[in-house]
N, C-alpha and C positions, 0 to 999 in steps of 0.2 A: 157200830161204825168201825170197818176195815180201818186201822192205823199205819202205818209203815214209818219208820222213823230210824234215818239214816246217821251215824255218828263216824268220827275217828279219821277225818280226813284232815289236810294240812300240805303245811307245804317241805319237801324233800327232796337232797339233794339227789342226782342221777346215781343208780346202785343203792340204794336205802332202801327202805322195807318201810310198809303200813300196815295197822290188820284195822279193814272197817269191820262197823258192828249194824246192824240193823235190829230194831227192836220191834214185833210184829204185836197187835192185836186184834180183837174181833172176829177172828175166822179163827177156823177150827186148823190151826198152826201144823200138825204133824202131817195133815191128809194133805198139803197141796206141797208142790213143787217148784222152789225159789228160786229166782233169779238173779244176779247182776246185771245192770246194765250201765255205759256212761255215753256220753256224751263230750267230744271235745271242741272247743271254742269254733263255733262256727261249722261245725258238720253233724252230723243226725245222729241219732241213737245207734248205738254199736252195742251189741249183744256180748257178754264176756263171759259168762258163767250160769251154768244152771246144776241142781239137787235134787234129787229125790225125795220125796217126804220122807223117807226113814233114813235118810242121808249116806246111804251104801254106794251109789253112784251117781257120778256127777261127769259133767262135757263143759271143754269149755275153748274157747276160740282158739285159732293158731295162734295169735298175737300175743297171747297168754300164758298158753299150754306150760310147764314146766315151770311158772315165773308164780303163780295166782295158784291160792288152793280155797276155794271154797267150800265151806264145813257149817253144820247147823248143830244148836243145842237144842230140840223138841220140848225139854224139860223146864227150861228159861223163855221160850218162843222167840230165840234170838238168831238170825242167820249173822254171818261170815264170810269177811274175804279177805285171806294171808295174800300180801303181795309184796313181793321179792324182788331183786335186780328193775329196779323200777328204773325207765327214762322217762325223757321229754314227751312221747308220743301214748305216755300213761294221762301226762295231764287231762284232764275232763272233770264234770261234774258226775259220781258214780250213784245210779239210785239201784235199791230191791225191788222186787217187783214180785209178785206172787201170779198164779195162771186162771186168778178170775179180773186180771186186768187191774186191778190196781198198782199204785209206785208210790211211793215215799216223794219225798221233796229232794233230794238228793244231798250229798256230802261233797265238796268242795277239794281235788287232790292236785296238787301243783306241782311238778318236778321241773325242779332249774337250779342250775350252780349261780 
């Protein structure tokens, strides 16, 4: 059974920093290609970040770019997402997501003063 299990979300003021964690099982962790994605109150999935299985290279939205660094440990089966200078417009629910279509239940990330 594919697992995904989202951590490390909360709530932070605008400019704060989060790093989530995603803890992956059941699939062969190194060979696929992970993703972020969130979701904010009331609008669709928005795509934020993707890795490489050997985690050399990664893409990730404009909205992001410079702000989010997504990084995986293969050795732990944990994916990653550093996020930096956070606003308002960060708020969502953020899930992983691997590329045989499975997600996690997602992590809970608030930004408001």
């Amino acid at each position: 059974e594919v697992r995904l299990v989202e951590s490390g979300g909360g709530v932070v003021q605008p400019g704060g920093s989060l790093r989530l964690s995603c803890a992956a099982s059941g699939f062969a962790f190194s060979t696929y290609r992970l993703s972020w994605v969130r979701q904010a109150p009331g609008k669709g999935l928005e795509w934020v970040a993707v890795i490489d299985g050997d985690g050399r290279r990664a893409n990730y939205a404009d909205s992001v770019k410079g702000r989010f660094t997504i990084s995986r440990d293969n050795a732990k089966n944990v994916l990653y997402l550093g996020m930096n200078s956070l606003n308002p417009e960060d708020t969502g629910v953020y899930f992983c997501a691997n590329d045989l279509g499975n997600r996690g239940q997602g992590t809970q990330v608030t930004v408001s003063s």
